[in-house]
C-alpha positions in Angstrom: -25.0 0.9 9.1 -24.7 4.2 7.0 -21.0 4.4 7.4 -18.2 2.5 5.6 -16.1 0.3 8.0 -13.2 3.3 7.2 -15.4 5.8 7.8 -16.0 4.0 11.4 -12.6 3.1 12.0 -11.5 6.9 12.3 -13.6 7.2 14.9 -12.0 3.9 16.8 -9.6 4.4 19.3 -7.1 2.3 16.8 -5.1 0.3 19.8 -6.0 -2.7 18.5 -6.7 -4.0 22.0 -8.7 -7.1 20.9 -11.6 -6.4 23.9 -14.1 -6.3 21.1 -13.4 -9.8 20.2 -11.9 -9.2 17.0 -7.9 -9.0 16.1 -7.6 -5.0 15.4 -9.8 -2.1 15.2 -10.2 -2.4 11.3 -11.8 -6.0 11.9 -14.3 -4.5 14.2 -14.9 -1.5 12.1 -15.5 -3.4 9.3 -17.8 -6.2 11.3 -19.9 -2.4 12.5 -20.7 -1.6 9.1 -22.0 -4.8 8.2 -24.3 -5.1 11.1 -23.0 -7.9 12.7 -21.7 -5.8 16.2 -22.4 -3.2 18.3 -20.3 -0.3 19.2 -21.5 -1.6 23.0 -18.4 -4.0 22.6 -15.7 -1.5 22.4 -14.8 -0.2 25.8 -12.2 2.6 24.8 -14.6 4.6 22.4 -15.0 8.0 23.4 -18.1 9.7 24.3 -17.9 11.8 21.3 -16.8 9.5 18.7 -19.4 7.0 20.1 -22.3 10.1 19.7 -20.9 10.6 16.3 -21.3 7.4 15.2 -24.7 6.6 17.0 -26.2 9.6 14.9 -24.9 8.6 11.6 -25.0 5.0 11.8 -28.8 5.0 13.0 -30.8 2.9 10.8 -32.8 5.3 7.9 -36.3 4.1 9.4 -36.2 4.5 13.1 -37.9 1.9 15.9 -41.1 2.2 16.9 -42.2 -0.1 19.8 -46.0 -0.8 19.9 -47.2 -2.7 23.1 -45.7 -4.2 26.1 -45.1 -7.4 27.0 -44.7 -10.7 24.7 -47.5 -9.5 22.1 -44.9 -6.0 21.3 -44.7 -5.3 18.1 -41.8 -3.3 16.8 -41.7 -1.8 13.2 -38.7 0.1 11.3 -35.0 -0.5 11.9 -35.5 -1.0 7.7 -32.4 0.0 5.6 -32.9 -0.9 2.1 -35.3 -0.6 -0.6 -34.9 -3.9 -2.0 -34.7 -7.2 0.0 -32.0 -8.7 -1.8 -29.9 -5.8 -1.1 -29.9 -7.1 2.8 -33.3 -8.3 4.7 -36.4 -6.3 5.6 -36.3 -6.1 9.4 -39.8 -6.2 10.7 -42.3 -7.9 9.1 -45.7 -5.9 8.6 -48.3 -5.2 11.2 -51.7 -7.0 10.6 -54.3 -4.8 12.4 -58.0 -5.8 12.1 -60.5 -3.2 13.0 -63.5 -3.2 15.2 -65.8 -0.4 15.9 -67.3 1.1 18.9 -70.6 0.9 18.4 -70.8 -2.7 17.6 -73.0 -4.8 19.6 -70.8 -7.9 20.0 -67.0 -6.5 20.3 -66.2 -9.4 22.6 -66.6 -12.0 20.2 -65.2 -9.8 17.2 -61.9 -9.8 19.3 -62.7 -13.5 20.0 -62.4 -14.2 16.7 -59.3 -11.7 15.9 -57.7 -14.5 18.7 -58.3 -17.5 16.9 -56.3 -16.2 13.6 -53.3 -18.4 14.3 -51.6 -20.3 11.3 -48.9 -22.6 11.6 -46.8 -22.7 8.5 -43.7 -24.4 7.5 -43.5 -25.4 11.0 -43.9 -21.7 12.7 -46.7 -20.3 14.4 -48.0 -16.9 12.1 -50.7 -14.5 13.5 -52.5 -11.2 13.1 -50.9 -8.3 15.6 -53.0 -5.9 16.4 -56.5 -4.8 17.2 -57.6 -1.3 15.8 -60.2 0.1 17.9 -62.4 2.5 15.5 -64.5 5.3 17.5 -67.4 5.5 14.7 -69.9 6.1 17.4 -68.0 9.8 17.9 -69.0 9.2 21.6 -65.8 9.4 24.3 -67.8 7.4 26.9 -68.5 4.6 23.9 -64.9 4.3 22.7 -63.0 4.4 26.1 -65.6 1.4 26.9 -64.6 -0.4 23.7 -60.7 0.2 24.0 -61.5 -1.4 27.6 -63.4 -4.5 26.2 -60.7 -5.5 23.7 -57.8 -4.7 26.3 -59.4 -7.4 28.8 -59.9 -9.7 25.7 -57.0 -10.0 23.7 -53.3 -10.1 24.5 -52.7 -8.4 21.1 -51.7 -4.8 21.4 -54.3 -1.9 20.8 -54.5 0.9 18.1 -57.2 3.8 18.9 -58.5 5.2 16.0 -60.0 8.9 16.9 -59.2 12.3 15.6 -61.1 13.6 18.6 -58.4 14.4 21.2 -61.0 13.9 24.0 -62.2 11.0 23.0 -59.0 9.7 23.4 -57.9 11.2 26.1 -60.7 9.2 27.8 -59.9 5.8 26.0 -56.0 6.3 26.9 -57.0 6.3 30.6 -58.2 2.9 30.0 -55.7 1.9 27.7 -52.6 4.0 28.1 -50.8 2.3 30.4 -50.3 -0.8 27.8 -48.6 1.6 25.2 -51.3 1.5 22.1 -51.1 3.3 18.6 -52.5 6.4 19.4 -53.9 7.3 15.5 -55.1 10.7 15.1 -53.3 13.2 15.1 -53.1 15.8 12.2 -52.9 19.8 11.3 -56.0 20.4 13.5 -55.5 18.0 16.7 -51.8 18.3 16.7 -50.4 20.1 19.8 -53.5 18.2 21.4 -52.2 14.5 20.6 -48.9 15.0 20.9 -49.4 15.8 24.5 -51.1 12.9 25.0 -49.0 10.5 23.0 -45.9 12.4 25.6 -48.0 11.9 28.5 -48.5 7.8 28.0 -45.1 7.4 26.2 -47.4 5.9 23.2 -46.6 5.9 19.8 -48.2 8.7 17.4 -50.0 8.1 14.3 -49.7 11.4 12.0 -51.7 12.2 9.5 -50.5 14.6 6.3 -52.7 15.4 3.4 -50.1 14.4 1.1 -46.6 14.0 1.8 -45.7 17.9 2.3 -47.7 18.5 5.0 -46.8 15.1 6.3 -43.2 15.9 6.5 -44.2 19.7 7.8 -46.3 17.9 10.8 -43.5 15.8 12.1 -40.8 18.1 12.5 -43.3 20.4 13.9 -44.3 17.5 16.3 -40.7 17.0 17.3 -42.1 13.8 18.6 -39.7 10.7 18.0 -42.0 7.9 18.2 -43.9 8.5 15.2 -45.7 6.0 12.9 -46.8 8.0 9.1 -50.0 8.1 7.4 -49.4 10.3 4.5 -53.7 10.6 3.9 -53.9 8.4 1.0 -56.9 5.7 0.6 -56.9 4.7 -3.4 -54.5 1.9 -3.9 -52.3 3.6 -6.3 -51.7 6.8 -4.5 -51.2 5.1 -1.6 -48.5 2.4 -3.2 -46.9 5.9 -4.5 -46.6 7.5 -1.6 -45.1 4.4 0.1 -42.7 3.9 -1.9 -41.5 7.7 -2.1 -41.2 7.8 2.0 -39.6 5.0 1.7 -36.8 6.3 -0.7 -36.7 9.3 1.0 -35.8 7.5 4.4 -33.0 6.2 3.1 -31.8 9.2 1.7 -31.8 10.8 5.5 -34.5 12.9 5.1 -35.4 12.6 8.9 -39.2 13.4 8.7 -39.8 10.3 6.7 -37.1 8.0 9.0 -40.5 6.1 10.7 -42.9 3.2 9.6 -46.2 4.0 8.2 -49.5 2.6 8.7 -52.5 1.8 5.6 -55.8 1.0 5.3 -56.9 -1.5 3.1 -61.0 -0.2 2.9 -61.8 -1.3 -0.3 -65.7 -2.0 -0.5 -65.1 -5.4 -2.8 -64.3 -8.2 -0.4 -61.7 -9.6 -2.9 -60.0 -6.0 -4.2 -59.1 -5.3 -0.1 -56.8 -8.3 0.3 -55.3 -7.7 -3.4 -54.7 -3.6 -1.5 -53.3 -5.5 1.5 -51.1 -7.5 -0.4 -49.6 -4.4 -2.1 -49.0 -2.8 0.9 -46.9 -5.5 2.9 -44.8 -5.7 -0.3 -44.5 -1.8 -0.6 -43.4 -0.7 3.0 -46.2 -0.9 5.0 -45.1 -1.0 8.8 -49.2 -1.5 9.6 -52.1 -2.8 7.4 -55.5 -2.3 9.2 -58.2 -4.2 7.7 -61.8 -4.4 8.5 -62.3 -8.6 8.1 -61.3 -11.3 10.4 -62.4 -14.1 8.1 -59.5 -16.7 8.0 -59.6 -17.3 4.7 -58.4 -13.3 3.7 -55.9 -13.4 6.3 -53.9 -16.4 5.5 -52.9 -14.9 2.2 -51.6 -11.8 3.4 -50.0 -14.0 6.4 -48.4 -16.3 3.6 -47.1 -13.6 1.6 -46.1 -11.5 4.7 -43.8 -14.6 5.0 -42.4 -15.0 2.1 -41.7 -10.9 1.6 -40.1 -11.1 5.4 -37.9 -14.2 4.9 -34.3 -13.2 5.3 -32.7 -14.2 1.8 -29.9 -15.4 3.4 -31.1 -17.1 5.8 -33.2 -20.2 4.4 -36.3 -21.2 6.8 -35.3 -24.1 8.7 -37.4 -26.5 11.3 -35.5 -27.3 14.5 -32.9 -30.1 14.9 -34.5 -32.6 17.1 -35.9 -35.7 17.1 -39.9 -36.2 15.4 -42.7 -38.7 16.2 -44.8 -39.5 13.8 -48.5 -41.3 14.2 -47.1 -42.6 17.5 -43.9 -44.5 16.9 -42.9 -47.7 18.7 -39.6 -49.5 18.9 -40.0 -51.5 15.9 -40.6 -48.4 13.7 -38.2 -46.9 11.0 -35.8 -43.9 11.5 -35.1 -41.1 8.9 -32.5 -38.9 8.5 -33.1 -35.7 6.3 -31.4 -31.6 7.1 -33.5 -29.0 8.8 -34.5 -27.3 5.6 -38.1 -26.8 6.3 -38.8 -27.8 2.9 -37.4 -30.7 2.7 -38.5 -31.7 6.1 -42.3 -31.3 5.6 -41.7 -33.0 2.4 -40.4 -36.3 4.3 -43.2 -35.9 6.8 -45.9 -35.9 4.4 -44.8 -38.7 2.7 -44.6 -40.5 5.7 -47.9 -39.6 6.2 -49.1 -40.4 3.4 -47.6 -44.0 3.2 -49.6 -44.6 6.5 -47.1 -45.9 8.9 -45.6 -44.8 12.2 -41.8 -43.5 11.9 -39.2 -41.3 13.5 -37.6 -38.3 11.7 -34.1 -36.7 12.9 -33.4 -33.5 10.7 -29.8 -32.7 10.7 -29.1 -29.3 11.5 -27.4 -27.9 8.6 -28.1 -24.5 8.6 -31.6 -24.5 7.0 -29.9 -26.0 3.4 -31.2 -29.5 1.5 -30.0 -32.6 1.1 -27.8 -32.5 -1.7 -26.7 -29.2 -0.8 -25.8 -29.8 2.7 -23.7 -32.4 1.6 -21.6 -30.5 -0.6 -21.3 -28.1 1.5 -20.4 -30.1 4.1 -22.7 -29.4 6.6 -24.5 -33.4 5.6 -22.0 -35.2 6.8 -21.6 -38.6 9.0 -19.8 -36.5 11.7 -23.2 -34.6 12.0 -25.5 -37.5 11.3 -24.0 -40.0 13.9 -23.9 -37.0 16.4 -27.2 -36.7 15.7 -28.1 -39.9 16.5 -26.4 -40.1 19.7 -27.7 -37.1 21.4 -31.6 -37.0 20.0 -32.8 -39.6 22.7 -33.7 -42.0 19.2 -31.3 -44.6 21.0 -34.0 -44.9 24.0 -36.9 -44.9 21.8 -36.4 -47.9 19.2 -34.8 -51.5 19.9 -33.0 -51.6 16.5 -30.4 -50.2 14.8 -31.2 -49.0 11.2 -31.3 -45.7 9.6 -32.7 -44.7 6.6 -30.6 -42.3 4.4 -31.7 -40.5 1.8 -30.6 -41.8 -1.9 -29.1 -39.1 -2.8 -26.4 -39.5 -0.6 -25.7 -43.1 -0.9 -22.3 -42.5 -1.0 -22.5 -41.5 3.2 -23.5 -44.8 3.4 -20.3 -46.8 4.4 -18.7 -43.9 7.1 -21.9 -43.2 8.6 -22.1 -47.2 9.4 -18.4 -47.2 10.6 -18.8 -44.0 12.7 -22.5 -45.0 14.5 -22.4 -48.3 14.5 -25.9 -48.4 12.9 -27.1 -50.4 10.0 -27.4 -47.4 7.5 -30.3 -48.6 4.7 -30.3 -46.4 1.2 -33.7 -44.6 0.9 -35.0 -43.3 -2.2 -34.3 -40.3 -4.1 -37.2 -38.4 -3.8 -39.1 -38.6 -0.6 -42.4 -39.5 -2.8 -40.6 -43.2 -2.7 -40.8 -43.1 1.1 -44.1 -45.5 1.3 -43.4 -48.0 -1.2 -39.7 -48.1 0.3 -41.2 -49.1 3.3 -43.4 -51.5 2.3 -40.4 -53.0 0.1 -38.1 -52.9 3.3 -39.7 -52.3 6.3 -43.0 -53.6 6.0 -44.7 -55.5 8.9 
């Protein structure tokens, strides 16, 4: 929040009531400014205290809601410049663009579908599809907006500075909240009016940041998205960063996302621009290529950019089959770090044999580290093994620990009443331990 828990807490009722859920009203002050409650939970703050702190405490880059449904896509809520400082919120908007006049827009968007990447065990894909009216033709774009709409479940952006062309491809497409992108010092009044009429959010277009900021507060409109004009990389990576800097500063005409094109002619030079974008701010990168192999970078490094610091990436606590397990088959314990689970998993692979895995929830940390921090623990690992269903699924009673917590050994055997077997150190030992120990 922008406040300091004190700040807050002079606008608390101070009765120490404990409704919120915390002991007094300093505790819940100082839990607001941190972000981790809601002013919601305090039934006793006054209308006016609770508008004074709405307005201040608003995050510097507002919301902005693209879609409907399960494909929405919501950009902003950012408020810092730096990830370490806290977390970026929203991860970028991939948009890939098709045009009007092309002969074979169903299978374009066909293809925008199938950009789906599983990594690290979670299911990454593009989020948008940019309709382009290059034919300058109403009839021709409202047409086109209608034949992605019906193909994809991926929210629309229409890309027009002709108010009436769309007008006519809102009529088609409105009703589904797209990125209306178009408006600037010429269409203004024109778009806005639109973007009010279908509650859509507005793409507005400066020719440099001062007449950027000039067109949104004349705009008044509150669900904005920024272009500030630029198209050469290092212009654009300038202005980013200075809306950026200025949005956290409270300078409310630069408090929304922003939206880039990555254009570059050279196939290779437009997913290097991409890639500087979703690391400099972007809220929406629209780019003109639906080949696999470009978007995968930008989806990888999206991740990585996007990845709360503080929150490590972590596959879920439940039991895993590998090549088809049977009764007879060996069971490993490892945590829910995602990295050391698809480590164990691949080695598993690789050794060739059928097995069971049960990552340990421990918050998304490793081995060694779970252990110390007690979150690795025979407590967590015989309750694991009780409540995963691995009991129903193998006619033994062995567990495979990793070496590097040997010393779990002897309370995890006394706890479960398994036969707890010492695995290697390094998961790259898993196939010659089994053939040593396990093999058939």
């Amino acid at each position: 929040m922008g406040l300091t828990g004190l700040e807050i807490f002079k606008q608390l009722p101070k009765t120490n009531c404990k409704d919120c859920g915390q002991p007094t009203c300093l505790a819940f002050a100082m839990q607001l400014a941190s972000g981790k409650a809601g002013l919601d939970q305090c039934p006793h703050v006054s209308d006016a205290a609770k508008e004074a702190l709405d307005s201040a405490s608003a995050p510097p880059v507002a919301l902005v809601k693209i879609g409907k449904g399960e494909k929405e896509l919501q950009l902003g809520n950012e408020t810092v410049l730096f990830r370490h400082d806290k977390r970026f919120e929203h991860p970028t908007g991939i948009a890939i663009a098709v045009n009007d006049n092309d002969s074979e827009i169903a299978f374009k968007v066909g293809e925008i579908n199938k950009l789906v990447f599983d990594r690290v065990g979670q299911i990454h894909n593009v989020n948008l599809v940019a309709v382009v009216n290059a034919s300058g033709d109403a009839a021709k774009f409202a047409e086109a907006a209608k034949t992605v709409q019906e193909n994809t479940p991926f929210p629309l952006v229409l890309i027009s500075e002709d108010a009436a062309a769309m007008g006519a491809a809102l009529e088609v497409a409105g009703a589904n909240a797209p990125l209306i992108c178009g408006a600037n010092a010429a269409n203004l009044d024109a778009m806005v009016e639109l973007a009010k009429k279908y509650d859509a959010p507005l793409v507005i277009k400066g020719a440099g940041l001062d007449e950027l900021a000039a067109l949104v507060e004349k705009a008044g409109y509150k669900k904005v998205i920024l272009d500030s004009g630029a198209r050469e990389v290092n212009k654009v990576l300038a202005d980013q960063t200075q809306i950026r800097r200025q949005a956290l500063k409270k300078f409310r005409s630069f408090g929304y996302p922003t939206i880039t094109f990555a254009d570059n002619p050279d196939p290779i030079q437009v997913i290097v621009d991409a890639g500087v974008y979703i690391a400099k701010y972007a809220g929406i990168v629209v780019l003109n290529t639906a080949d696999p192999a470009d978007i995968l970078p930008l989806i990888t490094l999206r991740l990585n950019i996007y990845t709360d610091p503080q929150k490590p990436i972590a596959v879920e606590s439940k039991l895993y089959e590998i090549a088809n397990p049977g009764p007879d088959d060996p069971v490993f314990v490892t945590t829910n770090f995602s990295l050391t689970y698809f480590n164990v998993q691949g080695d598993v692979e690789a050794g060739r044999f059928p097995a069971y895995i049960l990552p340990v929830d421990t918050d998304g940390i490793s081995v060694l580290t779970g252990w110390a921090a007690g979150k690795f623990t025979p407590e967590k690992i015989t309750e694991m093994l009780n409540t995963s269903g691995i009991t129903d699924k193998v006619s033994h009673r062995k567990v495979i620990i990793p070496g590097g917590v040997a010393v779990l050994s002897g309370k995890l055997q006394e706890l479960s009443g398994w036969e707890v077997l010492v695995g290697p150190r390094d998961s790259a030992g898993i196939p010659s331990f089994y053939k040593q120990r396990w093999g058939k």
